[in-house]
FILUM-949178 format. One record per residue (C-alpha): x, y, z; residue in one letter. Coordinates in steps of 0.1 Angstrom, whole numbers, padded with zeros to 4 digits, always signed. Example, Ala and Ser with C-alpha at 12.3 -4.5 7.8 and 13.67 -1.06 7.14 Angstrom:
2
+0123-0045+0078A+0137-0011+0071S
//
This chain:
464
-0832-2514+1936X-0809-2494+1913X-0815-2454+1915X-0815-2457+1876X-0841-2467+1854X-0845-2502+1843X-0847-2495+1804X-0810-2475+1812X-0800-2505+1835X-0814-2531+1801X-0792-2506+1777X-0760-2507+1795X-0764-2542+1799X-0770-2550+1760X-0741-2528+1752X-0714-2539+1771X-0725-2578+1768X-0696-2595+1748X-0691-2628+1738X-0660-2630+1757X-0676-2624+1788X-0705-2648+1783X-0695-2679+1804X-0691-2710+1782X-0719-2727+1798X-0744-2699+1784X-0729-2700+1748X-0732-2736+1748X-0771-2732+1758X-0771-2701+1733X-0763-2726+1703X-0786-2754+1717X-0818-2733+1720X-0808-2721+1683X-0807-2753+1668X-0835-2764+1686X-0852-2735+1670X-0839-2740+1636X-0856-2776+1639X-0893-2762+1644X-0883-2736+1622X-0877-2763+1590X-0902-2791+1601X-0936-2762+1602X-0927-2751+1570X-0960-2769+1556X-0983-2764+1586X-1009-2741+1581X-1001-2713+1603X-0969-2713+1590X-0976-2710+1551X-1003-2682+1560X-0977-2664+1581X-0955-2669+1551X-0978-2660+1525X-0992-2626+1543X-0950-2615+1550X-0943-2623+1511X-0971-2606+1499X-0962-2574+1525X-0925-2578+1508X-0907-2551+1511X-0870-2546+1502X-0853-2573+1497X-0835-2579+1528X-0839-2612+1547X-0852-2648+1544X-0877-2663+1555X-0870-2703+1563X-0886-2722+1535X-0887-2700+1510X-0862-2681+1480X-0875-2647+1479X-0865-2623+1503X-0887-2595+1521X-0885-2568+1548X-0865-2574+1581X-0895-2573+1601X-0914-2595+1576X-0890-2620+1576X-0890-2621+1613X-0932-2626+1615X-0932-2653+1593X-0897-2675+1608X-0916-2666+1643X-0948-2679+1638X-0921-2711+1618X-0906-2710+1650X-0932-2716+1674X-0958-2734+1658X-0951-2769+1672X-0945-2756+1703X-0914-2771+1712X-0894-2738+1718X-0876-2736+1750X-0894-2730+1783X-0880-2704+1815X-0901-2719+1842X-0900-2685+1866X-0909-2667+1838X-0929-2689+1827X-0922-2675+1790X-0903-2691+1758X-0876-2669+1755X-0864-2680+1721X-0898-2678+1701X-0896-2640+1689X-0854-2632+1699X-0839-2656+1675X-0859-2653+1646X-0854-2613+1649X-0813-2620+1654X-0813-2642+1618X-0833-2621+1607X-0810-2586+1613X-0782-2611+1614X-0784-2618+1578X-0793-2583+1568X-0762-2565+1582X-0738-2593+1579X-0731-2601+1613X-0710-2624+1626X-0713-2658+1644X-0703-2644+1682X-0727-2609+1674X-0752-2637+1664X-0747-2654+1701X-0746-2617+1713X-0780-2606+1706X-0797-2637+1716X-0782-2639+1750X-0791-2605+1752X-0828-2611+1741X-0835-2638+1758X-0824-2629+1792X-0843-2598+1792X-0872-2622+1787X-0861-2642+1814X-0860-2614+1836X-0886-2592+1832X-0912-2624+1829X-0899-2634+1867X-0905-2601+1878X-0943-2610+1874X-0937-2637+1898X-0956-2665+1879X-0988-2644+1878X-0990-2629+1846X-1011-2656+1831X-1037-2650+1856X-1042-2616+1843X-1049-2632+1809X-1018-2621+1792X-0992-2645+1777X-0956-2636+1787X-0938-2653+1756X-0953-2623+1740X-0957-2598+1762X-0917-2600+1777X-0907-2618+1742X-0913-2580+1731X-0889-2564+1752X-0866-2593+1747X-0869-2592+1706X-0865-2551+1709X-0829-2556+1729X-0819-2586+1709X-0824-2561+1674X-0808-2534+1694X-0777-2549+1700X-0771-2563+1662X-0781-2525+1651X-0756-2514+1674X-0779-2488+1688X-0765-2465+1713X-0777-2460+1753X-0804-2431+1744X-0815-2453+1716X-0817-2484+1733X-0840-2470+1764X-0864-2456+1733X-0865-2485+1719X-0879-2499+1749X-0902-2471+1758X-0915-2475+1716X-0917-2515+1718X-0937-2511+1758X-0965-2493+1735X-0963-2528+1709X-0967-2550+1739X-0992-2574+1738X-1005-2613+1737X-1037-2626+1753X-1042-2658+1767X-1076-2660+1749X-1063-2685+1721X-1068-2715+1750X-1107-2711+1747X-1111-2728+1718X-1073-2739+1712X-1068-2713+1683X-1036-2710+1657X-1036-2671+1672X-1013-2686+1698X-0984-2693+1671X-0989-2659+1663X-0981-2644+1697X-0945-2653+1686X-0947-2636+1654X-0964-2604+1667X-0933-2598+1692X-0906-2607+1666X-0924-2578+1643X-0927-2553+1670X-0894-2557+1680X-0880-2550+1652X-0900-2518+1640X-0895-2502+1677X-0858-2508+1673X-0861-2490+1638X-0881-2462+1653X-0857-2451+1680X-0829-2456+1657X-0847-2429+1637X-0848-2407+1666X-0885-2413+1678X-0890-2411+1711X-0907-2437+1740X-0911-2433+1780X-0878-2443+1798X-0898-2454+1826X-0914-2479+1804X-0912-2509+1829X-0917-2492+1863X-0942-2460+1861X-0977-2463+1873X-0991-2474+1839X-0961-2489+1830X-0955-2525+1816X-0949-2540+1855X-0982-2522+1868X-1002-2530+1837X-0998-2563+1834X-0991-2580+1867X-1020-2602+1886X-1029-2573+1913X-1002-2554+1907X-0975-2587+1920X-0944-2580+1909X-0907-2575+1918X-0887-2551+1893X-0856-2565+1913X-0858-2597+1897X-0853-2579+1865X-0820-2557+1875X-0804-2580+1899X-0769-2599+1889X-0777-2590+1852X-0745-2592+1835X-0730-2621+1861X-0759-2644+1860X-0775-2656+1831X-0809-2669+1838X-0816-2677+1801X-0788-2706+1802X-0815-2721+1829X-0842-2722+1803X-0858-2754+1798X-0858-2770+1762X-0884-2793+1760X-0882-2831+1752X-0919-2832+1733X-0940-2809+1710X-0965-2792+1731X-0969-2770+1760X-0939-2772+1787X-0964-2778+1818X-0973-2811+1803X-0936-2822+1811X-0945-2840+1843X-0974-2859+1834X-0961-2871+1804X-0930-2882+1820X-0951-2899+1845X-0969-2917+1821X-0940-2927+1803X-0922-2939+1832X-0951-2957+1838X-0952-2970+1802X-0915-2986+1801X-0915-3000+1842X-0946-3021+1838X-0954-3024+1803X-0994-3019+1812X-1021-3031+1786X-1044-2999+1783X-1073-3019+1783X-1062-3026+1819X-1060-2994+1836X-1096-2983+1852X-1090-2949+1864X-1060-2926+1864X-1057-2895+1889X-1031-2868+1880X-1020-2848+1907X-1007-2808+1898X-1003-2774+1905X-1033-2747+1902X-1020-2729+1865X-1014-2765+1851X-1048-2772+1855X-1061-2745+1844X-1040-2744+1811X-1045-2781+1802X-1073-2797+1824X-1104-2774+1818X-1133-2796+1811X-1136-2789+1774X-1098-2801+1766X-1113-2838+1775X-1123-2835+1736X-1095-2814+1721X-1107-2800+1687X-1073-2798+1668X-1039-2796+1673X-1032-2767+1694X-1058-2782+1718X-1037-2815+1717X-1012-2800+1729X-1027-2781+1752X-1050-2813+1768X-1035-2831+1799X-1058-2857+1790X-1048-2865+1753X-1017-2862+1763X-1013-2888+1791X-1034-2909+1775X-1018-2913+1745X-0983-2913+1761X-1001-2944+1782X-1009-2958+1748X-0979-2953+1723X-0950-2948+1749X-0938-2920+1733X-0943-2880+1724X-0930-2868+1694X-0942-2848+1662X-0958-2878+1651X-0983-2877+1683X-1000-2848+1677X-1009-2853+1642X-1051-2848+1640X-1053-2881+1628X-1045-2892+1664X-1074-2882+1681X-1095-2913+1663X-1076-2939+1686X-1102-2953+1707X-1074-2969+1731X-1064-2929+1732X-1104-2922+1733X-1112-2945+1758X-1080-2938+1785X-1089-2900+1784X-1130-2906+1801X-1113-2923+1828X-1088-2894+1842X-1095-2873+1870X-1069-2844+1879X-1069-2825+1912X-1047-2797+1927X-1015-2807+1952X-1006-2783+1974X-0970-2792+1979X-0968-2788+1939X-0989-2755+1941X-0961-2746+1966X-0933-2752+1942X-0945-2736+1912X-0928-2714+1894X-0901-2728+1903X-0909-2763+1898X-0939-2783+1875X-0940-2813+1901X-0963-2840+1890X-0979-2869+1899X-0994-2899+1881X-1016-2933+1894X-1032-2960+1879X-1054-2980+1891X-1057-3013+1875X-1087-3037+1867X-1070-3062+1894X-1068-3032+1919X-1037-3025+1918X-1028-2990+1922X-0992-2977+1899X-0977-2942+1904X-0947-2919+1890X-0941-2887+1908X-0920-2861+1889X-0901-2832+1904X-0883-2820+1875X-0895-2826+1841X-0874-2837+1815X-0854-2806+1799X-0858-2785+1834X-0828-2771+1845X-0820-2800+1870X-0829-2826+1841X-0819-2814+1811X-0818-2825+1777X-0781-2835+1769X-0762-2824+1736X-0777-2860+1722X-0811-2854+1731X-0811-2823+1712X-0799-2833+1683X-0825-2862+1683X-0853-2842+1689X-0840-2819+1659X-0843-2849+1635X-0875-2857+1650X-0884-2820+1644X-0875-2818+1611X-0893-2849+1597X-0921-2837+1582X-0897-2824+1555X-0877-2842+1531X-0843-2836+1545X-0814-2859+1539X-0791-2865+1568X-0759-2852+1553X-0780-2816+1550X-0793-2820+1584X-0758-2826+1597X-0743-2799+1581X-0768-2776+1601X-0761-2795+1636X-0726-2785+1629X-0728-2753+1613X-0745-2743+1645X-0730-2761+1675X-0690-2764+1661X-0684-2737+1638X-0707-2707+1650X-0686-2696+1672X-0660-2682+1636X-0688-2676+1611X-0682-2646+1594X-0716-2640+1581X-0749-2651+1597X-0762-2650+1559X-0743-2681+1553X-0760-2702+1580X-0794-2685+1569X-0781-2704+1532X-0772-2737+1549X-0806-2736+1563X-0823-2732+1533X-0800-2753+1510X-0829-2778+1502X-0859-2758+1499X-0877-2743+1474X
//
């Protein structure tokens, strides 16, 4: 462990972080978990969530000074932020860091277009901030060694803090002092329960938008000369203490090889809408699906086999009847059955409307999921899964999945992504040469864009 302090270890690192000494392989990511981002960000526009989020920012306003995605008029930094977080998040198909079990993304990029467009930065300071951001998520969610949801808090918004304050500290081009404020100021702003599962509430969108906000003003704060505890992350009521499962953690995990390893280039994105543990099941039941091209009215009985968290996310009694959409996509059961039934997960699967198939109605009174303990072994590491059906002639079918598609040892190649970004982006009225000109504008000419306001414009060339 370092004999300095972890916000001055964070600060050095955000400062001397330069695009020329990001390896290839993290840019690359860096521009992949932005476009991916950029999709939910256009294709939510309508969703409820997202035109309150939008409403409340516009009618905070502020000075004109950024945009939010979907929408002419521009409003406060910090506003614009909220409301493209929320955009951002509320299809849940942001990427997924499985040791940190946190989305890294959700509140660091919308904060970097945000402050991006505002002070005219460039392409590379765009890639900057959210390599920055997002590792600092990565890391400080690890430290909590998969544990932090047990203690009812939800690290995509507790660690999406900390990594939304560094990502708007380096565009701002704070200094060291200002930098370990920020943190101390933004450990004070910290928070995101996981109570939004109990009835599968919107307020989970939100835990994207409240980091993204928070960020922003800390950053702004210390800038300003106000002052927050260096030891933000390691005193006795500090953020590691406060918020670990029994006090679990390891601040190593936070502080070790930063700079040379960049755990945010091992984020997962995901290949379907909806919460990142589902991965396995559904792939399960996909394979499934295409190898043996089952009639649903055949299968009996299906037993899932998982880890302990899994469960307790997306198998509680209750989710055998989601209510809405959030609960879709939190519900093991919906979502094998109707992967079972339609051989396929996209946007177009978690529509309310879905939850009136009685093949998809049906399938979900006949699964039974227990705990593994060789999967309970693996996690955080891995979200191993297994899937078998048992048939009305007896026979029994089964997938086992190690790695989910989009995990680091599966991921999603450059032509997945762009396919799930037109898949993303379909409940808008997009036409393809647009949409192209964002794939590109973000994966082949990033990289020598002058000003992140003209991306911000290529976003929002067809909206009104």
């Amino acid at each position: 462990m370092s004999s300095k302090k972890i916000s001055e270890v964070l600060a050095d690192f955000t400062i001397k972080a330069n695009y020329e000494k990001i390896p290839a392989t993290a840019i690359k990511h860096a521009k992949l978990i932005l476009l991916d981002a950029i999709g939910a960000m256009i294709g939510t526009r309508d969703l409820d969530s997202s035109r309150i989020a939008s409403e409340v920012a516009l009618e905070m306003g502020g000075p004109e000074e950024s945009s939010i995605i979907g929408h002419k008029r521009k409003v406060a930094i910090s506003n614009a932020a909220f409301a493209n977080a929320i955009q951002s998040y509320s299809c849940d198909s942001i990427d997924d860091h499985n040791e940190s079990n946190a989305h890294p993304s959700a509140a660091t990029i919308p904060v970097s277009l945000a402050i991006g467009e505002n002070l005219s930065r460039t392409g590379k300071e765009l890639i900057e901030a959210i390599a920055v951001g997002n590792e600092v998520v990565c890391r400080t969610g690890a430290a909590f060694l998969g544990k932090m949801y047990y203690q009812g808090f939800h690290p995509t918004s507790t660690c999406g803090t900390f990594g939304a304050v560094i990502s708007a500290s380096k565009l701002m081009k704070l200094n060291k002092e200002q930098i370990i404020n920020a943190q101390g100021i933004a450990g004070s702003m910290v928070a995101g329960l996981m109570a939004w599962n109990s009835e599968g509430s919107p307020t989970k969108r939100l835990q994207a938008g409240h980091p993204a906000m928070c960020g922003i003003i800390a950053a702004k704060m210390a800038q300003k000369g106000f002052i927050g505890p260096s030891d933000i992350y390691e005193s006795e009521y500090g953020f590691l203490n406060s918020y670990s499962y029994q006090r679990m953690h390891d601040a190593n995990l936070i502080i070790d090889g930063l700079g040379e390893e960049w755990e945010f280039a091992t984020s997962s994105i995901k290949a379907y809408p909806c919460c990142r543990y589902s991965g396995g099941h559904i792939d399960a039941c996909l394979e499934l699906y295409k190898k043996y091209e089952i009639n649903p009215d055949k299968i009996k009985k299906i037993l899932i086999r998982s880890s302990n968290y899994t469960m307790k996310l997306l198998a509680e009694p209750r989710k055998r009847e989601p209510q809405g959409v959030v609960d879709m996509q939190f519900s093991m059961f919906y979502q094998a059955a109707m992967a079972l039934v339609r051989g396929k997960m996209g946007i177009e699967e978690f529509q309310i409307g879905c939850l009136d198939d009685p093949l998809v109605r049906n399938l979900m009174k006949v699964i039974d999921v227990v705990e593994d303990p060789e999967f309970e072994r693996r996690y955080p590491d891995q979200y191993s899964c297994s899937v078998t059906l048992t048939l009305d002639d007896g026979r029994e079918l089964t997938a086992v999945i190690d790695d989910p598609k989009g995990d680091k040892r599966n991921p999603m190649t450059f032509d997945d992504v762009v396919k799930k970004f037109y898949n993303l982006i379909s409940p808008v009225n997009i036409k393809n040469e647009d949409a192209n000109r964002i794939i590109e504008g973000v994966t082949k000419d990033l990289d020598n864009l002058k000003n992140i306001a003209d991306l911000i414009k290529l976003i929002n060339i067809t909206y009104k």
